[in-house]
N, C-alpha and C positions, 0 to 999 in steps of 0.2 A: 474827896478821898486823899489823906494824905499818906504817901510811899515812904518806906525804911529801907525798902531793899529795891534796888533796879538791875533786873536779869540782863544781862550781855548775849544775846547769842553769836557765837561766830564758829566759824571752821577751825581745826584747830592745827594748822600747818603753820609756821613760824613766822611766816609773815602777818597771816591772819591775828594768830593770837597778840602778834605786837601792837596791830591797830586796832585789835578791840582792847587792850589795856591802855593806849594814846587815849584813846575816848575814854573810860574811866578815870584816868587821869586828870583829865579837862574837865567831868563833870565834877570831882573829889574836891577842884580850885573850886568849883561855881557854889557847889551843894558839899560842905564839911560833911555832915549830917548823914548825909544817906550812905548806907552800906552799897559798895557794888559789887555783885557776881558774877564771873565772868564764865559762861555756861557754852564748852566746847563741844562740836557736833563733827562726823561725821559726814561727810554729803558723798553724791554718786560719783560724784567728780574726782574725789581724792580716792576712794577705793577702786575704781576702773581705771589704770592708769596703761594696761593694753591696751586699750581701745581711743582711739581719735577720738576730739571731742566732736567733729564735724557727725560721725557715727551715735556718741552718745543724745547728743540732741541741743547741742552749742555750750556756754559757759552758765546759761541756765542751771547744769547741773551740779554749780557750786554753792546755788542760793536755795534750792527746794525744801531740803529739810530744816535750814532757817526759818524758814517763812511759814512751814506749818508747824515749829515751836510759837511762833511769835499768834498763829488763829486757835491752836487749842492753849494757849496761855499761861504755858512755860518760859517764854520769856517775855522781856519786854521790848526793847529794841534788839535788832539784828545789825549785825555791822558790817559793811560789806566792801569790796574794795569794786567802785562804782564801773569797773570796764570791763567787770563779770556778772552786772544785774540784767537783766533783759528789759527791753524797750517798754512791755507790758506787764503791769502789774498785778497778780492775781485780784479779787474785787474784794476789799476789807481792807488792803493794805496799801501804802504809800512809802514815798521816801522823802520824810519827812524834816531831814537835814541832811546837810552837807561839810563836812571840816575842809578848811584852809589846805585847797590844793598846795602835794607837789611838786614836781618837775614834773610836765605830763612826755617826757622825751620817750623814746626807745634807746636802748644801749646798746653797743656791741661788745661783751670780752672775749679777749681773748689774749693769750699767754704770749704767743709770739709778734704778735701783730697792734700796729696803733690807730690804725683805720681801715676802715670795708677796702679803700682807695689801694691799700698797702697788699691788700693779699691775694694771694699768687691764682690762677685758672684751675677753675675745679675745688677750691678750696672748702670743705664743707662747712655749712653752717646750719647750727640746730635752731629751728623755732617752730613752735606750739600752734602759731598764730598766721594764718592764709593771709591774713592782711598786711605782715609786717612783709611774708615770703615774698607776695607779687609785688608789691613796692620796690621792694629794695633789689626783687631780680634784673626789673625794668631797670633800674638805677647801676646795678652791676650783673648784667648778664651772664659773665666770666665765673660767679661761684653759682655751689649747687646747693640749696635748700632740703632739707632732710625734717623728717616732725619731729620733736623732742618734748615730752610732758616730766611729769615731777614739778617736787616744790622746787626752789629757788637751788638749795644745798642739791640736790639730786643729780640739776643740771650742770651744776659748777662741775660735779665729779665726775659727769661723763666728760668735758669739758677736758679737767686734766687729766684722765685716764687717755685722750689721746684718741676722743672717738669721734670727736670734732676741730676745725683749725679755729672756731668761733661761733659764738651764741648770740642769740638774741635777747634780751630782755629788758622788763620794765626799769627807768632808772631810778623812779620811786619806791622800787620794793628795795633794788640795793642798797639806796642809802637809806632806808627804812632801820635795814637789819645791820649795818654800820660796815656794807661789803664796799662802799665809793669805792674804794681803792682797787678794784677788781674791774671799773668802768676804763675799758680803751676808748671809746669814743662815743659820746651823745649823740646821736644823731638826729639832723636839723630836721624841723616840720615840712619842710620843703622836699623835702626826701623821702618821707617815709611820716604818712599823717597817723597819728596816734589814733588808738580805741576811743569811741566816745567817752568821757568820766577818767579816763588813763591818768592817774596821779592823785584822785580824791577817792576820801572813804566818805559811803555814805550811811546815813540811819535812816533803817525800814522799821515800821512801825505799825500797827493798830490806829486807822482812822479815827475808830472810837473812843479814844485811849486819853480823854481830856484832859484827864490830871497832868500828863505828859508834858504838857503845853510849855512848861517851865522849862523843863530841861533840851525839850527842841530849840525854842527860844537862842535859851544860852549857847547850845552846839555849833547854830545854822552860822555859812559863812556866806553873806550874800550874794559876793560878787563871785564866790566858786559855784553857788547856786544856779543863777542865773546862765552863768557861762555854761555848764555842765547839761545844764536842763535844754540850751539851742541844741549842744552836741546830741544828744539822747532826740530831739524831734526827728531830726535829721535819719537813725537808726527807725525810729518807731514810722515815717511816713514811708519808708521804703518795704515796710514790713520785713528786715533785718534780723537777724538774729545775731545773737553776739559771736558766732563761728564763721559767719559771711565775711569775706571781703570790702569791709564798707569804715572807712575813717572819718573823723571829724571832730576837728580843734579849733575851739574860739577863746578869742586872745583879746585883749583889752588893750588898750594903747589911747594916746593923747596925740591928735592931728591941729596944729593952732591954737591949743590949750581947750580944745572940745574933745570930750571922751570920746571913743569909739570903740566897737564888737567888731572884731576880725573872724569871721567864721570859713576856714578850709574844709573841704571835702575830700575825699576819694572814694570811687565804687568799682567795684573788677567784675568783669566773668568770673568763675570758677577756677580758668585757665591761666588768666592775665594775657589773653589776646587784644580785647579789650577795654578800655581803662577811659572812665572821666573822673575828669578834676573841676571843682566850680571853687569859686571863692568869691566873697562880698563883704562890705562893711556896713554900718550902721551907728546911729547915737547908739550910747549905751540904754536908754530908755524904748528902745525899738527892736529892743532884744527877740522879742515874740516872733514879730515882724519879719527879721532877719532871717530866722530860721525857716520860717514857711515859705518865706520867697527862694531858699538859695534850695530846699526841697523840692521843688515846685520847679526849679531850672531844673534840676539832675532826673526828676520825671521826664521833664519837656524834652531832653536831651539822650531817653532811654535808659535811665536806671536800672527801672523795673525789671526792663527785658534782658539786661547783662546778669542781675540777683537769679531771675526764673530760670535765663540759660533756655538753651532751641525747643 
């Protein structure tokens, strides 16, 4: 079967629709030929925006109505920014590539201040995300953590409306949508371990979907693959959802001129009473390996029983 048109599904908030036209982009270089559509949805996630996502039922609810355009056949790929997919995958579908992570960091802006370090006791700070808040509370005890949802633009205005001293957020949507300049300080992995996939967009697809095969091909980045795919074991053997407090970044780096998989953890209580951190390396070709072993420690060491809570 040969395609003329390849349907885009994505959400249609401003970040969203930049990285589903990034990938049409890149397929338009690979594939002159094929017309791309790029077909905006909807999800639970953007129209419930009182309600916690921990309430709604994690970041799951930013991928559902993709994913059931992509089984009844309205589109063809889904695009998705990989630190909102969940660990399981409905059965039919896959995540079939990966684009060239980028910075998988966390940010902080903020208007007055240049670092978490710089700001004063008490200082508020908005984020979305349980995992960035018990990190970084352990790390600066002194400020107070508040939830703050909306897209990217929502949060800047509460931001300088003066209803926070500083935010949290991804530094790959910033410089996505060309905010860098709004970035006070990246903050290091060692502080505050990133979402698994935090920096890559990935493509969800139709297992069955052969003809595809080409444009997967051309998409996949393999060394964001692989890395991404430890980070996501990691969520998926804790039985994790993308609303838990559970991080984890692997990193690539050259020891003696021998590749190697740097894979970091974090998992919290609910509370952040609680907190393990594991970390391992590995060849790069033991990637598999790496991640079920350094799983299999954060088990050994009570994972489970800090995600379940008493």
């Amino acid at each position: 079967m040969i395609l003329k048109i390849l349907r885009l599904a994505t959400r249609r908030s401003p970040l969203a629709l930049w990285q589903a036209n990034d990938v049409a982009r890149r397929l338009k270089l690979g594939f002159p030929e094929i017309e791309i559509e790029i077909v905006g949805l909807s999800t639970e996630g953007d129209r419930n925006r009182a309600v916690s996502l921990s309430t709604l039922g994690g970041k799951g609810v930013f991928v559902k109505e993709l994913e059931l355009a992509l089984l009844a056949g309205q589109a063809d790929f889904a695009v998705h920014s990989m630190k909102d997919v969940p660990s399981i995958l409905p059965d039919d579908l896959g995540l079939v590539a990966m684009c060239e992570r980028a910075d998988p960091t966390d940010a902080l802006v903020s208007n007055r201040y240049e670092t978490l370090a710089e700001l004063p006791a008490g200082a508020r700070i908005g984020s979305s995300s349980l995992r960035r808040c018990l990190q970084l509370s352990a790390a600066f005890p002194n400020l107070v953590f508040e939830d703050l949802r909306g897209n990217v633009e929502t949060r800047l205005k509460r931001l300088d409306d003066g209803d926070f001293e500083g935010i949290i957020l991804a530094t790959a949507g910033l410089e996505r949508l060309e905010l860098s300049h709004r970035i006070s300080e990246k903050i290091d992995v060692g502080t505050c371990i990133p979402s698994a996939g935090q920096g890559a967009v990935g493509i969800e697809a139709r297992t069955d979907r052969e003809e595809l095969v080409p444009f997967i091909h051309y998409l996949n980045h393999a060394s964001t693959h692989r890395q991404v795919s430890c980070e996501r074991w990691i969520s998926r053997s804790l039985g994790a959802t993308c609303n838990l407090p559970v991080g984890a970044h692997a990193e690539m780096g050259v020891d003696e001129g021998n590749g190697f998989l740097q894979l970091s953890t974090f998992v919290s209580d609910l509370k952040g009473d609680r907190f393990l951190r594991v970390s391992q390396k590995a060849a790069i070709d033991e990637a598999d390996q790496l991640a079920h072993r350094v799983a299999d420690l954060l088990i050994d060491q009570g994972a489970l029983e800090l995600i379940e809570g008493p």
